[in-house]
Biopython code that builds the backbone (N, CA, C, O; Angstrom):
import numpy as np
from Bio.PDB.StructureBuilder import StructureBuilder

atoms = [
    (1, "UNK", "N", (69.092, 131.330, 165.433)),
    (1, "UNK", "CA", (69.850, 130.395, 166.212)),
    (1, "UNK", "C", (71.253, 130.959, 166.390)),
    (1, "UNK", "O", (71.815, 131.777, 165.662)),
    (2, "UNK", "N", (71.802, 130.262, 167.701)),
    (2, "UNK", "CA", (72.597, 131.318, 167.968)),
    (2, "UNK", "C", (73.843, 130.459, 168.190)),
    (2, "UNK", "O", (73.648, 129.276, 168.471)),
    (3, "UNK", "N", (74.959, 130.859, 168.108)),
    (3, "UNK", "CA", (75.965, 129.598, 168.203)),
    (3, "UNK", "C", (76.266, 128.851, 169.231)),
    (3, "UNK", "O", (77.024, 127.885, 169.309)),
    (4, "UNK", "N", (75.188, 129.710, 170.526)),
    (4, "UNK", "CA", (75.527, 128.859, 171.744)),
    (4, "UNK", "C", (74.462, 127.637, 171.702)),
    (4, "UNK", "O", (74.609, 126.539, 172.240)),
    (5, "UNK", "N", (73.166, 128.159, 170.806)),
    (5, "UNK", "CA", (72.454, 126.561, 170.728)),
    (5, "UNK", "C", (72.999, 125.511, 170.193)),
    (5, "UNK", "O", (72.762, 124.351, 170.529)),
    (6, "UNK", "N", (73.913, 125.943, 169.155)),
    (6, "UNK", "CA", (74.458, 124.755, 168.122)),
    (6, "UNK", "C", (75.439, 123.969, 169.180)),
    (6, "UNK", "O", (75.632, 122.753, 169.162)),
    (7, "UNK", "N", (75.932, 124.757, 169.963)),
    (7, "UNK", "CA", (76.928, 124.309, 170.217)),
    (7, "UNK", "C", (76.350, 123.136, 171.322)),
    (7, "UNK", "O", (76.888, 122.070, 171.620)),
    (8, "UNK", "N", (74.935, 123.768, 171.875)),
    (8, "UNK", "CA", (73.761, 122.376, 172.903)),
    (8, "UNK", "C", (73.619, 121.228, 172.180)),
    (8, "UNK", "O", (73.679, 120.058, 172.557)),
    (9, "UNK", "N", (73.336, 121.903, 170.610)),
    (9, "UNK", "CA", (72.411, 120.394, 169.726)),
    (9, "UNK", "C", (73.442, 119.497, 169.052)),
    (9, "UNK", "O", (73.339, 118.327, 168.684)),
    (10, "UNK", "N", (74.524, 120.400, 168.983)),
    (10, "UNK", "CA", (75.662, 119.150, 168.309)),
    (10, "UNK", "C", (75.930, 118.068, 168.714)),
    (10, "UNK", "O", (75.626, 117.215, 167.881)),
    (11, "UNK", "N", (76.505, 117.530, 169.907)),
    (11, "UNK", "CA", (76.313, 117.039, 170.452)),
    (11, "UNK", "C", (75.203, 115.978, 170.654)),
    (11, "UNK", "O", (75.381, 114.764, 170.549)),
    (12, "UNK", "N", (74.377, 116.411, 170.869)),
    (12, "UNK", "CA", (72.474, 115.559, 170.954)),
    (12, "UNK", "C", (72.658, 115.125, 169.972)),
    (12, "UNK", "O", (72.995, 113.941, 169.941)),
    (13, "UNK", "N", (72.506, 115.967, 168.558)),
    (13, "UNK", "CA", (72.257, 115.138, 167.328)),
    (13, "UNK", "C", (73.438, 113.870, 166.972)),
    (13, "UNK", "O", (73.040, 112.771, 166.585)),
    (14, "UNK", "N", (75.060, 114.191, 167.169)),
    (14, "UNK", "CA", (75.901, 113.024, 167.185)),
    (14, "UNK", "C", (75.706, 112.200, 167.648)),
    (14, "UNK", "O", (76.045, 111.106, 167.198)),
    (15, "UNK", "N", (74.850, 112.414, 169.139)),
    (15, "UNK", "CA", (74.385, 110.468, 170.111)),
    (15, "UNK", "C", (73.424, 110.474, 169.167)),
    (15, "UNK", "O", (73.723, 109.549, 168.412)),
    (16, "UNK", "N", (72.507, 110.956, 168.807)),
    (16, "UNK", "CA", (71.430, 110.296, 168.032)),
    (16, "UNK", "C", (71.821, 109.588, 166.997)),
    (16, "UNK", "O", (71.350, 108.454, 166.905)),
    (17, "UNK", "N", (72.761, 110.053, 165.970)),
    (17, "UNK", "CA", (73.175, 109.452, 165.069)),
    (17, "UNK", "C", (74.063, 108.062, 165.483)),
    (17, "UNK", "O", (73.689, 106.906, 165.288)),
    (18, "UNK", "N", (75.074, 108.400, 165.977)),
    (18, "UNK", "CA", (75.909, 107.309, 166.929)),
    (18, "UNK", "C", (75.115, 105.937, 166.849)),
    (18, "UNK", "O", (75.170, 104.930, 166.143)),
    (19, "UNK", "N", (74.106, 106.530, 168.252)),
    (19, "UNK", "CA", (72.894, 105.335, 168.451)),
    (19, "UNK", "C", (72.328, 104.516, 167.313)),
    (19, "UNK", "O", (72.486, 103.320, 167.069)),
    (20, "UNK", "N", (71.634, 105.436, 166.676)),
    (20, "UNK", "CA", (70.664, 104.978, 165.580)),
    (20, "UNK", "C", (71.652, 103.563, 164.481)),
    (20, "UNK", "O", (71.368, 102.501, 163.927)),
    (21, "UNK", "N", (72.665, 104.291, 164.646)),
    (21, "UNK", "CA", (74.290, 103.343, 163.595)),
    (21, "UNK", "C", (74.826, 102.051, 164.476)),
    (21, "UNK", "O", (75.573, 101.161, 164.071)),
    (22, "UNK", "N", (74.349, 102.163, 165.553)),
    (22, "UNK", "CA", (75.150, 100.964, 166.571)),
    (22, "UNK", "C", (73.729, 100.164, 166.420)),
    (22, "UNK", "O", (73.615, 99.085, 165.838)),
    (23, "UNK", "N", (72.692, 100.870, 167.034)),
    (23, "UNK", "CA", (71.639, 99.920, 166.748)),
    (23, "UNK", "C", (71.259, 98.969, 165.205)),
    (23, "UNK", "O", (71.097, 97.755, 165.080)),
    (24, "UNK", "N", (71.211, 99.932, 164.299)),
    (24, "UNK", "CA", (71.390, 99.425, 162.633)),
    (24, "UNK", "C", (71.963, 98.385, 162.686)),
    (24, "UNK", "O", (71.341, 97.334, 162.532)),
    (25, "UNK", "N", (73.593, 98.415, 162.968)),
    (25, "UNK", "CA", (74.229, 97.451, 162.541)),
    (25, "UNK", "C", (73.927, 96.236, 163.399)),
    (25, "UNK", "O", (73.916, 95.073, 162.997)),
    (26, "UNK", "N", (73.682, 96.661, 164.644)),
    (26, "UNK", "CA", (73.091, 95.270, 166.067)),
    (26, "UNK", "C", (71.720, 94.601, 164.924)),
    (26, "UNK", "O", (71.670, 93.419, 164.583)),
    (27, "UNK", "N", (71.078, 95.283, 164.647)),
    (27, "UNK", "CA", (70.038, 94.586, 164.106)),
    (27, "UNK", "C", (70.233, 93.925, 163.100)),
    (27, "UNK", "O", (69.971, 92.722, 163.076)),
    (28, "UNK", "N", (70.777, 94.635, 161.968)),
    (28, "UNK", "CA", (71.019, 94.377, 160.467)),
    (28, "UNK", "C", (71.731, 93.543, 160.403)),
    (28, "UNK", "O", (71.335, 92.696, 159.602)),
    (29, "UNK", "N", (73.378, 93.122, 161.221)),
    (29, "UNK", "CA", (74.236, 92.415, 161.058)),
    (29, "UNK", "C", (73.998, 90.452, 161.010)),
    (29, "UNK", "O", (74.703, 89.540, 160.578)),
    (30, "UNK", "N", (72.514, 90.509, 161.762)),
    (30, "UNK", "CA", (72.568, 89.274, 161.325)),
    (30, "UNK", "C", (71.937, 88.491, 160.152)),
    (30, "UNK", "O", (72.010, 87.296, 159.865)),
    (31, "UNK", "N", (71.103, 89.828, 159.383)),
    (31, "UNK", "CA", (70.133, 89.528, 158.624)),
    (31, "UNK", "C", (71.230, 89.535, 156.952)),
    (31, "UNK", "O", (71.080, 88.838, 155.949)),
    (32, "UNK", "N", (72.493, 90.833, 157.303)),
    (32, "UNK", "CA", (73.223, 90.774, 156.286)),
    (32, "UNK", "C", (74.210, 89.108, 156.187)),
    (32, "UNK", "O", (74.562, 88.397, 155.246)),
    (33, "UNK", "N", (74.334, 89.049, 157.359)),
    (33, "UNK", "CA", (74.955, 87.886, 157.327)),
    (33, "UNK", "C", (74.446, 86.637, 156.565)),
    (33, "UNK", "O", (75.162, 85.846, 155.951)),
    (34, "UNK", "N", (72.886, 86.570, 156.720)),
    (34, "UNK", "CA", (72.136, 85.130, 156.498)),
    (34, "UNK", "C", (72.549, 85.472, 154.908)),
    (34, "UNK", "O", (73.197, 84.646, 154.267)),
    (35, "UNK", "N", (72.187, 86.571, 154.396)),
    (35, "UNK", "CA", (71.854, 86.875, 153.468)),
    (35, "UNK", "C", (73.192, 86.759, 152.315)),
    (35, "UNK", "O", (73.004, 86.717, 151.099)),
    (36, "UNK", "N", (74.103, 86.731, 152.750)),
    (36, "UNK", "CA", (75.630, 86.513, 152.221)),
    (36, "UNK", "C", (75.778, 85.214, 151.996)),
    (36, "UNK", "O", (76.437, 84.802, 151.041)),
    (37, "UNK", "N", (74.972, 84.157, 153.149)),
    (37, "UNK", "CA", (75.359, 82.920, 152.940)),
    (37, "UNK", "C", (74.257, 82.164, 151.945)),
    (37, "UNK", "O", (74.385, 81.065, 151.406)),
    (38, "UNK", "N", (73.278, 82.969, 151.877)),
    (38, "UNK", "CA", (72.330, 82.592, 150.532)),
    (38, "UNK", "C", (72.598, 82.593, 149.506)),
    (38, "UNK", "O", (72.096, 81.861, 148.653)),
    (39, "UNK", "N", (73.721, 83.668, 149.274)),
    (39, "UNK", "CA", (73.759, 84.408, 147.963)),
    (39, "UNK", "C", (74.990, 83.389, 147.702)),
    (39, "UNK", "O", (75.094, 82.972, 146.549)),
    (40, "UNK", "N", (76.053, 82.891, 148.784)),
    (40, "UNK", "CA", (76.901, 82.042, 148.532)),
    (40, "UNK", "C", (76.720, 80.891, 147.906)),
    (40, "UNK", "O", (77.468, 80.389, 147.067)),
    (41, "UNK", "N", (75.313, 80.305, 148.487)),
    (41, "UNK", "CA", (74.533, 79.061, 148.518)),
    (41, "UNK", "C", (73.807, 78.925, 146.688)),
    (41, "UNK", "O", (74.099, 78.112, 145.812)),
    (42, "UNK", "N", (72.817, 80.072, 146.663)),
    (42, "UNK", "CA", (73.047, 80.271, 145.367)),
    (42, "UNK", "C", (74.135, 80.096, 144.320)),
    (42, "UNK", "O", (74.067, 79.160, 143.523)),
    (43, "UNK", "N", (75.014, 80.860, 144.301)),
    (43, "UNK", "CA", (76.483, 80.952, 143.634)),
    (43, "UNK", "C", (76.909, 79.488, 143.379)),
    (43, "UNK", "O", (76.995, 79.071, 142.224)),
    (44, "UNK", "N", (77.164, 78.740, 144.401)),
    (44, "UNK", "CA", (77.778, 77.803, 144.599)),
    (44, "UNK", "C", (76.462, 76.334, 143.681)),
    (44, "UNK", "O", (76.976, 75.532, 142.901)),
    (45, "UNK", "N", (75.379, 76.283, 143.883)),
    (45, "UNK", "CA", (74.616, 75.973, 143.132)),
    (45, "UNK", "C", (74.715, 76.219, 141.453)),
    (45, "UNK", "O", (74.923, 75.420, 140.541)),
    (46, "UNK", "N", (74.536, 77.312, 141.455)),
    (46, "UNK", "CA", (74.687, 77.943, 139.633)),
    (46, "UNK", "C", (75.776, 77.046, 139.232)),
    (46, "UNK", "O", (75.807, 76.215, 138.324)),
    (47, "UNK", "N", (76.844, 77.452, 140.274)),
    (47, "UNK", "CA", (78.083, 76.694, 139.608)),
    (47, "UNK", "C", (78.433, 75.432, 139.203)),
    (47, "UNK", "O", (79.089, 75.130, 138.206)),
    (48, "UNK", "N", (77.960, 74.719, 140.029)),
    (48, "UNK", "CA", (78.012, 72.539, 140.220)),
    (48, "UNK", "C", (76.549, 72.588, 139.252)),
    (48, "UNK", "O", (75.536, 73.271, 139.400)),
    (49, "UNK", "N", (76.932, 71.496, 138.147)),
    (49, "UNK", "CA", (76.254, 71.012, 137.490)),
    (49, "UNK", "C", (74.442, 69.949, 138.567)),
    (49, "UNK", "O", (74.431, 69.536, 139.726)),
    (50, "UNK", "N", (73.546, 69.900, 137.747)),
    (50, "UNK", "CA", (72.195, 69.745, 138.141)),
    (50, "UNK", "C", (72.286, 67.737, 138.029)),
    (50, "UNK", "O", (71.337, 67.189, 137.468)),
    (51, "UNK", "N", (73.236, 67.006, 138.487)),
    (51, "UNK", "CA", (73.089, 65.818, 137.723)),
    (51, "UNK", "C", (72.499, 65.119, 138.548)),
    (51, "UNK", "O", (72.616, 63.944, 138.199)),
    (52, "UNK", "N", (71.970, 65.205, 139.387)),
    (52, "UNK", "CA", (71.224, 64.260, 140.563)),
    (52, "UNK", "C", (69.860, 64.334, 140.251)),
    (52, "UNK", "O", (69.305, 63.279, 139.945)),
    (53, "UNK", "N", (69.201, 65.386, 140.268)),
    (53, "UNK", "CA", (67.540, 65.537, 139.466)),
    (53, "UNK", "C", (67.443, 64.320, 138.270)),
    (53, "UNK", "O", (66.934, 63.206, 138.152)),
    (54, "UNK", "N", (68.322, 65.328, 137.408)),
    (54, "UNK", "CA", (68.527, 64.160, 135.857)),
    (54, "UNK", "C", (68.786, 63.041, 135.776)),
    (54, "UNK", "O", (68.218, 62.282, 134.990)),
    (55, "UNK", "N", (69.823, 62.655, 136.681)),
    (55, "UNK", "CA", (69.876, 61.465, 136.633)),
    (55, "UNK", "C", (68.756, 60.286, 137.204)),
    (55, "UNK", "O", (68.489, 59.141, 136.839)),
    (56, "UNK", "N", (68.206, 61.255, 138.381)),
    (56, "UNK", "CA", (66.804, 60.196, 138.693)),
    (56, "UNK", "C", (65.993, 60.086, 137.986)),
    (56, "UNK", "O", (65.500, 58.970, 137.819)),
    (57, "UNK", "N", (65.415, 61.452, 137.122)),
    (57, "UNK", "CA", (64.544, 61.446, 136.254)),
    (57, "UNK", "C", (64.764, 60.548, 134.685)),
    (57, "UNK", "O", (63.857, 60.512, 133.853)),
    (58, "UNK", "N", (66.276, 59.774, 134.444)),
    (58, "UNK", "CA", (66.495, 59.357, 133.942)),
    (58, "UNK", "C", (65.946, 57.377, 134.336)),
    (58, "UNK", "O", (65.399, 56.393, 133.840)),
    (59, "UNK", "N", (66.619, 57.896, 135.567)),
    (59, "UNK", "CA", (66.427, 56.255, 136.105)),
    (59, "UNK", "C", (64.846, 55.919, 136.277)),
    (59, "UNK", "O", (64.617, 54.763, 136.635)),
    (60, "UNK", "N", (63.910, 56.622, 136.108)),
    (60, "UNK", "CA", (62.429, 56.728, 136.536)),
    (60, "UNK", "C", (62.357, 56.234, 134.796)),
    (60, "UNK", "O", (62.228, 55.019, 134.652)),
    (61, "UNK", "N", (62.427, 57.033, 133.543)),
    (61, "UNK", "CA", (62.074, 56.708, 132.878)),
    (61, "UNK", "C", (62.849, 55.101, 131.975)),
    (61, "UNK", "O", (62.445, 54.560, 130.946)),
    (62, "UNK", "N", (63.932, 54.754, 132.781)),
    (62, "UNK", "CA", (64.654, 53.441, 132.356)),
    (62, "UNK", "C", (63.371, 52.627, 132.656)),
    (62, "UNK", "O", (62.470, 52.405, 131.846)),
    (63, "UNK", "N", (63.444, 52.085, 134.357)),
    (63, "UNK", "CA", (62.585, 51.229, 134.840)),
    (63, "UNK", "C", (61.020, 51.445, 134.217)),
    (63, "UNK", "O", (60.287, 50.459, 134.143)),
    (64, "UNK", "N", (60.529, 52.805, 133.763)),
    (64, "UNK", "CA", (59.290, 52.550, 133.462)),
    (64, "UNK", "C", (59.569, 51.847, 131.899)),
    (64, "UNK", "O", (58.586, 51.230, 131.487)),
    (65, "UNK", "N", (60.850, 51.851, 130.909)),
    (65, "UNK", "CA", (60.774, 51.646, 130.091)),
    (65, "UNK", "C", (60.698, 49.504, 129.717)),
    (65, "UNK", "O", (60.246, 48.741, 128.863)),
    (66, "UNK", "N", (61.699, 49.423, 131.408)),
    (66, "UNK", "CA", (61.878, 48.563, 131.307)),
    (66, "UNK", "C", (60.810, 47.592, 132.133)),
    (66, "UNK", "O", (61.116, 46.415, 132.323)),
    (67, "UNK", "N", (59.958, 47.951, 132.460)),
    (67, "UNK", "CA", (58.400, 47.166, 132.847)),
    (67, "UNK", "C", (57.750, 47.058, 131.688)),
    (67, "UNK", "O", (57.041, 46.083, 131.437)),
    (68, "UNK", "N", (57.869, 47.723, 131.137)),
    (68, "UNK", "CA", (56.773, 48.306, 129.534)),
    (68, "UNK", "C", (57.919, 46.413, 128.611)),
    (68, "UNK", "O", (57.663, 45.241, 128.335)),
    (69, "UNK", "N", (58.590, 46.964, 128.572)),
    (69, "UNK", "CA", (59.530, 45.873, 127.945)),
    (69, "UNK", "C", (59.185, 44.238, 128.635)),
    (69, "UNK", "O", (58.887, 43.318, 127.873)),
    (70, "UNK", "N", (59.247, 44.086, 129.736)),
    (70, "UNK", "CA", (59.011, 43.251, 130.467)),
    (70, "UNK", "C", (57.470, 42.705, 130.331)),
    (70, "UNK", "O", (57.119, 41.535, 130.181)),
    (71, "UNK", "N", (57.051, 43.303, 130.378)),
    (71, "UNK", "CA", (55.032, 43.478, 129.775)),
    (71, "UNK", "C", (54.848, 42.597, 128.410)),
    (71, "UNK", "O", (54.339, 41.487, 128.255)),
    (72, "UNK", "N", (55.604, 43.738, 127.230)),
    (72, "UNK", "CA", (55.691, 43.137, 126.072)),
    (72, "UNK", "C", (56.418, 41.896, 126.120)),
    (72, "UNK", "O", (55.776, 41.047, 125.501)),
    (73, "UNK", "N", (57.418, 41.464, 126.563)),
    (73, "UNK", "CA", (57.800, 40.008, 126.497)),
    (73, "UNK", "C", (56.707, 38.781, 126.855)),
    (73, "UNK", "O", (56.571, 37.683, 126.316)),
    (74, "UNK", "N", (56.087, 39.309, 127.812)),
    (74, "UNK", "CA", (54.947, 38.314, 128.235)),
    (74, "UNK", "C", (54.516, 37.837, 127.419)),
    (74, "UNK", "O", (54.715, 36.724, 126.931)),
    (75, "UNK", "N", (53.582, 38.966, 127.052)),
    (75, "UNK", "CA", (52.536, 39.263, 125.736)),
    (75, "UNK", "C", (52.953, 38.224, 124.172)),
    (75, "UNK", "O", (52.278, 37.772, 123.248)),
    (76, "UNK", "N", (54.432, 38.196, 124.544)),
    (76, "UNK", "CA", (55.087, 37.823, 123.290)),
    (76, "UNK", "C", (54.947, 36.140, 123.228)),
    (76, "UNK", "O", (54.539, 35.325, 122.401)),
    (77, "UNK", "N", (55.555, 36.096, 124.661)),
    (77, "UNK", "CA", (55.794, 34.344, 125.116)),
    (77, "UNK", "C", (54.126, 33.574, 124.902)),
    (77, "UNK", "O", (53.823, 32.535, 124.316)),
    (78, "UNK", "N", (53.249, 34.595, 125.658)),
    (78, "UNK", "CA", (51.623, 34.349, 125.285)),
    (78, "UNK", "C", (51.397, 33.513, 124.204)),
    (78, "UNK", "O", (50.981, 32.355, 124.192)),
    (79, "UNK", "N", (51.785, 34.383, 123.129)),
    (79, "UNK", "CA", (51.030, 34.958, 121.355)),
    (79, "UNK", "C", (51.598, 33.608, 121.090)),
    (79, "UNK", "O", (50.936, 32.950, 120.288)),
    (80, "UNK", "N", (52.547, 33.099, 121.516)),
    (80, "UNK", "CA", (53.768, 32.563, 120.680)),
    (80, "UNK", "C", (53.784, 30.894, 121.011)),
    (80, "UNK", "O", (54.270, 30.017, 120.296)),
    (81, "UNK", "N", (52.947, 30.696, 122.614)),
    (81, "UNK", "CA", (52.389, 29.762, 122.852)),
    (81, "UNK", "C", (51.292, 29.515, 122.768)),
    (81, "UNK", "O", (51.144, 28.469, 123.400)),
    (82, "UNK", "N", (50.236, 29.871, 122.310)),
    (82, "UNK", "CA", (48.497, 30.284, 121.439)),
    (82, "UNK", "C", (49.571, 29.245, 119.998)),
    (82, "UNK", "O", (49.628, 28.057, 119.680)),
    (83, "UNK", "N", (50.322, 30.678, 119.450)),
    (83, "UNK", "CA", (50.270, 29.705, 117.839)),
    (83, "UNK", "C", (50.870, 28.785, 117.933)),
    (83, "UNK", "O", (50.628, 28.125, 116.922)),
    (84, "UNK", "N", (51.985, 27.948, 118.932)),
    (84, "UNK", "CA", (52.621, 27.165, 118.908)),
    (84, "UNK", "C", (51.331, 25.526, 119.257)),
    (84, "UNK", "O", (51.475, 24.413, 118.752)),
    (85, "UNK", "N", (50.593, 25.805, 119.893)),
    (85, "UNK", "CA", (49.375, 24.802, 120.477)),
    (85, "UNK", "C", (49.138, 24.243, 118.790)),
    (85, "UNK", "O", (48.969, 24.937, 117.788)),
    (86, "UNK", "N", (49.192, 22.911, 118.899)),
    (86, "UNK", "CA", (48.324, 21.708, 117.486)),
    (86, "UNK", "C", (46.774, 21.896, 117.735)),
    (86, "UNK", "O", (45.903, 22.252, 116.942)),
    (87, "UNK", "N", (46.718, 21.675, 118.593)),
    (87, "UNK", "CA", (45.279, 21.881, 118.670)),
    (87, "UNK", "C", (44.345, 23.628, 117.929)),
    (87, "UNK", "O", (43.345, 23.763, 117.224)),
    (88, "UNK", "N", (45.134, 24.457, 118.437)),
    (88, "UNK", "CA", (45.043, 25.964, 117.841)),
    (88, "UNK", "C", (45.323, 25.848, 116.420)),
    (88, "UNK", "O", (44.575, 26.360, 115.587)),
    (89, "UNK", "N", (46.451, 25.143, 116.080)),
    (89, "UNK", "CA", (47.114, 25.357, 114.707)),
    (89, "UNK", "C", (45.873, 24.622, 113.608)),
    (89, "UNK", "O", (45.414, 25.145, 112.593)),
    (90, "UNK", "N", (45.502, 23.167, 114.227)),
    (90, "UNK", "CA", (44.530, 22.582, 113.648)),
    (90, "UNK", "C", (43.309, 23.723, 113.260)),
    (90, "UNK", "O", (42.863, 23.838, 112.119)),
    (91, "UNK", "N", (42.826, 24.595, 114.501)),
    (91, "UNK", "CA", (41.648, 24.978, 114.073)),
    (91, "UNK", "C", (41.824, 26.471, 113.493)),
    (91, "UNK", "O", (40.871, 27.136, 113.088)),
    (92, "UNK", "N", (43.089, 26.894, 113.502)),
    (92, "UNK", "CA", (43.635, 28.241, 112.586)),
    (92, "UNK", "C", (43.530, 27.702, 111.022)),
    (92, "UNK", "O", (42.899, 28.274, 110.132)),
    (93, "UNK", "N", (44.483, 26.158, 110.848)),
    (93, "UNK", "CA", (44.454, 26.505, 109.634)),
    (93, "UNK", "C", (43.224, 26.081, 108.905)),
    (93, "UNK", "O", (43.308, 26.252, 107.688)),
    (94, "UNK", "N", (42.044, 25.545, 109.357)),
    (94, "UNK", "CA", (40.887, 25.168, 108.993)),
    (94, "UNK", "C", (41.123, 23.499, 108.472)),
    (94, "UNK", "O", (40.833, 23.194, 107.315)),
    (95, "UNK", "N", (41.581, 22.645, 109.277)),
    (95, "UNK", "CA", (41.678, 21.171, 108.732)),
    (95, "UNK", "C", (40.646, 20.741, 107.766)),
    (95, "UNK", "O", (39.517, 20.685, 108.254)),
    (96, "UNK", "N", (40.751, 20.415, 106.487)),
    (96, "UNK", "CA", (39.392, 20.334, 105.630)),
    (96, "UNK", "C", (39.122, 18.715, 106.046)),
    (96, "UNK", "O", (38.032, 18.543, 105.501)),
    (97, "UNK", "N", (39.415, 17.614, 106.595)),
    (97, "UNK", "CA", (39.242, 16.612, 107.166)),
    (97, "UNK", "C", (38.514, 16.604, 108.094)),
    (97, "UNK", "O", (37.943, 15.514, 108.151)),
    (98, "UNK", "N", (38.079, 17.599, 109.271)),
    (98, "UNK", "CA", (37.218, 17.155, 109.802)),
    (98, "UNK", "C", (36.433, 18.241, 109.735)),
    (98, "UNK", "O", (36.954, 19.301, 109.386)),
    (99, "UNK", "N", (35.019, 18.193, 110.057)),
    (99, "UNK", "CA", (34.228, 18.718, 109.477)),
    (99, "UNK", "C", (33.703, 19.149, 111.248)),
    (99, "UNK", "O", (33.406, 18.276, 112.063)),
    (100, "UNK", "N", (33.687, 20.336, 111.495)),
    (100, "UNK", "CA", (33.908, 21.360, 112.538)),
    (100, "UNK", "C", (31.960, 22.097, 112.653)),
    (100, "UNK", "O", (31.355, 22.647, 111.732)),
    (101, "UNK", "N", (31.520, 21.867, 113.853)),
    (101, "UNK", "CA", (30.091, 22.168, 113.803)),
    (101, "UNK", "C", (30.157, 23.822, 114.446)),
    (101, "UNK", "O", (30.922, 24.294, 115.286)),
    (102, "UNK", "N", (28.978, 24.489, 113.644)),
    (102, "UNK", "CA", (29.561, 25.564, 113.977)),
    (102, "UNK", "C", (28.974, 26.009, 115.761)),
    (102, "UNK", "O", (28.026, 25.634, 116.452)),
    (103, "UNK", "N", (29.419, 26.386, 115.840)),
    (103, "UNK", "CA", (29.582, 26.754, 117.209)),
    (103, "UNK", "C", (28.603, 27.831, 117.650)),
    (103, "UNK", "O", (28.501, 28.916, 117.077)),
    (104, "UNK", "N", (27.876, 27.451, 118.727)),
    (104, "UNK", "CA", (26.366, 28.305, 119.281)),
    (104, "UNK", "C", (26.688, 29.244, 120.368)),
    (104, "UNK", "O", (26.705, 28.772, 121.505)),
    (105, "UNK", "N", (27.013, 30.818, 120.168)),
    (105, "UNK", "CA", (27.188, 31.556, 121.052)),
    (105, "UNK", "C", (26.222, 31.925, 121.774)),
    (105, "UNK", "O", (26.412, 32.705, 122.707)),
]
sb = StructureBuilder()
sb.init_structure("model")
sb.init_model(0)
sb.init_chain("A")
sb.init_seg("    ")
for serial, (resi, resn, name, xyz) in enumerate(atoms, 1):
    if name == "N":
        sb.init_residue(resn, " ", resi, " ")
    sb.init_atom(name, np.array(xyz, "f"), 0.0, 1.0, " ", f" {name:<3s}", serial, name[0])
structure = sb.get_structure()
């Protein structure tokens, strides 16, 4: 090769390169871009505390605690009007006065 070729291809090869670098960045520039604001988005996440998840997952297990609670009160008022009944109490505590037939299931 002779220095008058170099002196043809220099040239050629600089637009090629040129090109190939204008195009890169035409293409790339918007993908680097998204990609900055992810990494921001990320960042900015890591940083601010998680209290909105937790806190629902908190409030989920209140209300389920407090149906469960609400349940058992029933249950309670139930039990509590069963033993409170004379008639129940009569045949709980076994009245030895009256004499009780036994009963045909």
């Amino acid at each position: 090769m002779g220095v008058g070729q170099l002196e043809l291809i220099a040239p050629m090869i600089f637009a090629i390169i040129l090109t190939l670098t204008i195009g890169g960045v035409i293409l790339l520039k918007p993908i680097a871009n998204k990609l900055g604001h992810l990494l921001e988005a990320i960042a900015k996440e890591k940083s601010e505390p998680h209290l909105g998840g937790e806190l629902g997952h908190i409030r989920d297990l209140l209300e389920t605690t407090n149906a469960r609670l609400t349940l058992l009160e029933e249950r309670q008022d139930f039990t509590d009007a069963l033993l409170q009944d004379p008639e129940r109490r009569k045949l709980r505590l076994g009245n030895p006065s009256e004499k009780t037939e036994p009963r045909e299931d």
